[in-house]
C-alpha positions as CSV (number, residue, x, y, z in Angstrom):
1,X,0.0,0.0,0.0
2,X,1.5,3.1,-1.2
3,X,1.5,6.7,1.0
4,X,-1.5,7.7,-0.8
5,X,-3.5,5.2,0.1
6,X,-2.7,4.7,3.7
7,X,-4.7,8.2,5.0
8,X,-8.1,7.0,2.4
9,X,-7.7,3.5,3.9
10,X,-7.8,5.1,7.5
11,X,-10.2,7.4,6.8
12,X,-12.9,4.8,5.4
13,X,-12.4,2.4,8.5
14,X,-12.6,5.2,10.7
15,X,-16.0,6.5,8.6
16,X,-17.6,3.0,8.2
17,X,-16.9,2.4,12.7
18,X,-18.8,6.0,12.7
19,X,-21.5,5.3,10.3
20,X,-22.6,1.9,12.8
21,X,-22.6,4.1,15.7
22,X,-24.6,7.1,14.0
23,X,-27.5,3.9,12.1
24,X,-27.2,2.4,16.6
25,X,-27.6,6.0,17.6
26,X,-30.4,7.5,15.5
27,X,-32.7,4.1,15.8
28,X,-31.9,3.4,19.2
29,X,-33.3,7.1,20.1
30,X,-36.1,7.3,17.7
31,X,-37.3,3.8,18.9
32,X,-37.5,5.2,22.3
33,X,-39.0,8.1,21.6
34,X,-41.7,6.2,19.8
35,X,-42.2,4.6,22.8
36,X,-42.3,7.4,25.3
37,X,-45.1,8.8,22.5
38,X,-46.8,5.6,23.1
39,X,-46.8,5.3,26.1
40,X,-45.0,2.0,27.0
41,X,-42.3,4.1,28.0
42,X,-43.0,6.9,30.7
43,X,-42.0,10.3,30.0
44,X,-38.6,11.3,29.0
45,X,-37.0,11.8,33.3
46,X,-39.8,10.1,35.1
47,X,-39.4,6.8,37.0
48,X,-38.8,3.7,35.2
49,X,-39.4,1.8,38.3
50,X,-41.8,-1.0,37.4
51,X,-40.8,-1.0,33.6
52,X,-38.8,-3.9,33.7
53,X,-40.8,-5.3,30.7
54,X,-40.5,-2.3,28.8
55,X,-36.2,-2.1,29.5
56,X,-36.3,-5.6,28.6
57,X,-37.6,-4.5,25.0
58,X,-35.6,-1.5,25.1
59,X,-32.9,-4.3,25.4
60,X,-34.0,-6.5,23.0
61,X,-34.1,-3.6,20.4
62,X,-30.8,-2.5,21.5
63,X,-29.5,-5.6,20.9
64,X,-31.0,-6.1,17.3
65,X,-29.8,-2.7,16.3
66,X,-26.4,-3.0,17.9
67,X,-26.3,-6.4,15.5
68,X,-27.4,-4.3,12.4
69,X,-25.1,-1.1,13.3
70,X,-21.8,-3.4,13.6
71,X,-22.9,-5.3,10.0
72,X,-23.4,-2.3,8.6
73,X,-19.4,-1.5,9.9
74,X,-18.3,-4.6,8.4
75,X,-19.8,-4.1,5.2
76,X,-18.3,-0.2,5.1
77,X,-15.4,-1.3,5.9
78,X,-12.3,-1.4,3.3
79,X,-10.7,-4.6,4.5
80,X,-11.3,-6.8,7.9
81,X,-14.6,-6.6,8.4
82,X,-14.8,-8.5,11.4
83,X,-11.9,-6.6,13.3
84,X,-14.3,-3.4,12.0
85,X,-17.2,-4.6,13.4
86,X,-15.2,-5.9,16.9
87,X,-13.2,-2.6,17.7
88,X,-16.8,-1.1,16.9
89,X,-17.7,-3.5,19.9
90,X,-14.8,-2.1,22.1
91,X,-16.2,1.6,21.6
92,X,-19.2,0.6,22.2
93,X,-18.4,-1.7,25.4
94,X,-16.2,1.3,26.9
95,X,-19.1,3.8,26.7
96,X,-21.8,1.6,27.9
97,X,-19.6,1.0,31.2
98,X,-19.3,4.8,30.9
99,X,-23.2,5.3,30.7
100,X,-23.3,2.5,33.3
101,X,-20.9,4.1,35.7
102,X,-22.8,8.2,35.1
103,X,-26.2,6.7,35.7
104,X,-25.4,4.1,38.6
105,X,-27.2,5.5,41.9
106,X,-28.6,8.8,40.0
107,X,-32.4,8.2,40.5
108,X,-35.4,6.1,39.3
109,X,-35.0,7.5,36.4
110,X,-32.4,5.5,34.9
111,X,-34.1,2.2,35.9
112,X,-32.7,-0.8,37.3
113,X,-29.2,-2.0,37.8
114,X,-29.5,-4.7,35.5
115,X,-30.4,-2.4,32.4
116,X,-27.1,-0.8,32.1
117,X,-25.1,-3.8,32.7
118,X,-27.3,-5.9,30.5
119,X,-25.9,-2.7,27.9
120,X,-22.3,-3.8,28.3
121,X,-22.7,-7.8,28.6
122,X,-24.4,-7.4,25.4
123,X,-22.0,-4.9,23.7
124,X,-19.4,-7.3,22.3
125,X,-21.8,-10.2,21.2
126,X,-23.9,-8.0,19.4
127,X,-20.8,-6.4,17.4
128,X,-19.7,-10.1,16.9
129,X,-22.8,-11.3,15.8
130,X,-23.1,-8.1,13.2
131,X,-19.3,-9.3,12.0
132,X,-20.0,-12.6,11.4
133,X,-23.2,-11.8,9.3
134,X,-20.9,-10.1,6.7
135,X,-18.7,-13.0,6.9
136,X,-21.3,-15.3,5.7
137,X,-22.8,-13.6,3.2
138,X,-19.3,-12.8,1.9
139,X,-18.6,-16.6,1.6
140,X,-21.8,-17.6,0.3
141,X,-22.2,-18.8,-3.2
142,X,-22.0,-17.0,-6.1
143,X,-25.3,-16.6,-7.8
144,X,-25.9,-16.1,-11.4
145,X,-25.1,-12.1,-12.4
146,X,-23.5,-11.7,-9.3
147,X,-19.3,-11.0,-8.8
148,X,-17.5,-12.8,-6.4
149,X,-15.2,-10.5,-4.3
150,X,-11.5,-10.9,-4.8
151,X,-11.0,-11.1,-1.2
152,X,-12.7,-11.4,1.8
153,X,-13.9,-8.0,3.1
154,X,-13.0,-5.7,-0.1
155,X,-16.0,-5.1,-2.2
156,X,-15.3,-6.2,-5.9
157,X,-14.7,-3.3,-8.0
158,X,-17.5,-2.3,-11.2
């Protein structure tokens, strides 16, 4: 890899780890916010004592779209796509013990204890799982009209 290409190759990992966080971000928020509309979810600062059944969708969701975000990582991404999708997972695992550790003890309404941690347990499988989904489809067969990619994780040029 020449000089030139080095700072476009850094630049498009760093911009396809970005783009996973900003697709986790903007449909992790609206989803809630469809939900505080609702109603499942109270207000935006009011108690989430007795909504375990609500944080356990809010979990579920999370996890779905932290599966989707980290895919969406590995398929931007120029090379690797797994290691994409896993230091994705890292970010994310370091700021979830970060959200867990400025929310611990601050009120009702944060919720439970288990709803943050549940956030960071989750945080590495979920960019794994996202990972492994471009894997596959990256080594499945060829069908008619389609290319093959050269290699694993690079897109095949048009």
């Amino acid at each position: 890899m020449s000089k030139t290409q080095r700072p476009r190759h850094l630049t498009r990992s760093i911009g396809a780890i970005l783009a996973g966080f900003v697709f986790v971000f903007i449909v992790s928020l609206g989803t809630d916010e469809l939900l505080h509309i609702t109603g499942v979810f109270p207000p935006w600062g009011a108690s989430m004592v007795g909504f375990d059944g609500a944080l356990l969708l809010a979990t579920a969701y999370r996890i779905l779209f932290g599966v989707a975000g980290s895919y969406l990582t590995a398929r931007l991404a120029p090379d690797r796509p797994m290691q994409h999708a896993l230091v994705g997972g890292v970010v994310g695992f370091a700021l979830s013990i970060a959200g867990a550790v400025a929310t611990w003890n601050k009120g009702p309404a944060f919720g439970p204890h288990w709803y943050p941690l549940a956030l960071v347990v989750t945080a590495l499988p979920t960019a794994w799982a996202g990972g492994k989904l471009r894997l596959m489809q990256l080594r499945a067969p060829v069908q008619s009209g389609e290319q093959q990619p050269s290699s694993i994780g690079r897109p095949a040029s048009r």
